[in-house]
C-alpha positions in Angstrom: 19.0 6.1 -27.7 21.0 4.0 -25.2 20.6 0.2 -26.0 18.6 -1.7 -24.1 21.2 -4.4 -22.8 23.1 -1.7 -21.4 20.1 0.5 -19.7 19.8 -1.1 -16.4 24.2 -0.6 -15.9 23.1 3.0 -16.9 20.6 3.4 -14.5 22.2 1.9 -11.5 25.2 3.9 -12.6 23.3 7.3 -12.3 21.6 6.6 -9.2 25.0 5.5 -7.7 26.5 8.5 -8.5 23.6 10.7 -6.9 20.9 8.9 -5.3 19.2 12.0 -3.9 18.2 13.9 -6.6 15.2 13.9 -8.6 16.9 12.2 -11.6 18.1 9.1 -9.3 14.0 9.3 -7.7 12.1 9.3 -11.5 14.4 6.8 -12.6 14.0 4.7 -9.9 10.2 5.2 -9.8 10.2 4.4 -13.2 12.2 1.1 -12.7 9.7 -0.3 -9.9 6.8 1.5 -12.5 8.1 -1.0 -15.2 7.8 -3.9 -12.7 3.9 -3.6 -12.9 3.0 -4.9 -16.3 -0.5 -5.4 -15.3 -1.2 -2.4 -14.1 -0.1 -0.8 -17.0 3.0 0.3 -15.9 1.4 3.8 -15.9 4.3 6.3 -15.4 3.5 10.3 -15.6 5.7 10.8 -18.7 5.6 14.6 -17.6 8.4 13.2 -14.3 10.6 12.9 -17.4 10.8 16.7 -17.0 13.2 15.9 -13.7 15.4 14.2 -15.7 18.3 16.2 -17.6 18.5 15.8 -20.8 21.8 14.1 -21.2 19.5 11.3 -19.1 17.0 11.0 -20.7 17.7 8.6 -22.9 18.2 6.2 -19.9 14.4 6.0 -19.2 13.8 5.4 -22.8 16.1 2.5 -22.9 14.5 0.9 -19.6 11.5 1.1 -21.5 12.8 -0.3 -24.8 14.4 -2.9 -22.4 11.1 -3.7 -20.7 9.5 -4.6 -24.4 12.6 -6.1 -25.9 14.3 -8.1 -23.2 11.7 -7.8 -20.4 11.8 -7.0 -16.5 12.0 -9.8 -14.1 15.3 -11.4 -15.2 18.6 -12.0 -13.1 20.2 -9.0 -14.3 16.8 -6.8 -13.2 16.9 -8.6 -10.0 20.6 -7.6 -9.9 20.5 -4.2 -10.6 17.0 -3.5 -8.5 18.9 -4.7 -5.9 21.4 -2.0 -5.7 19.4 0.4 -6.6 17.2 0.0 -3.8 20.0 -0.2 -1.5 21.6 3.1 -2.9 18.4 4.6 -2.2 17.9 3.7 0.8 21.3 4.6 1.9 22.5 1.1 2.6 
């Protein structure tokens, strides 16, 4: 499992790297997923299936990150930031 503190570089890493493809698009719907703790940051877990499995492990630290370190911080804000300019192709 990828450690948490290191999860969001992974992630903007990999969306960086290939913002088009489904990987880049789960992981970033997972990220803005995560954002919406009241909602019950309800994410089909089946998306996960768009993921490779070398990836994978990415979501599951995002989510380990969201309960250990939480979402919201500078470093979230950071990386959200340029992920939603690399998908947006800005």
């Amino acid at each position: 499992m990828i450690d948490p503190t290191t999860a969001l570089d992974q992630t903007v890493a990999a969306i960086e790297a290939a913002p088009e493809s489904a990987a880049a698009l789960t992981l970033y719907a997972l990220v803005n997923t995560l954002e919406y703790e009241r909602a019950g940051r309800l994410f089909k877990l089946a998306k996960l299936r768009d993921i490779p499995a070398e990836q994978r492990p990415i979501a599951y630290g995002l989510m380990e990150r969201s309960v250990v370190i939480g979402i919201g911080d500078d470093a979230w804000n950071e990386a959200k930031a340029r992920i939603d300019r690399a998908i947006r192709g800005v």
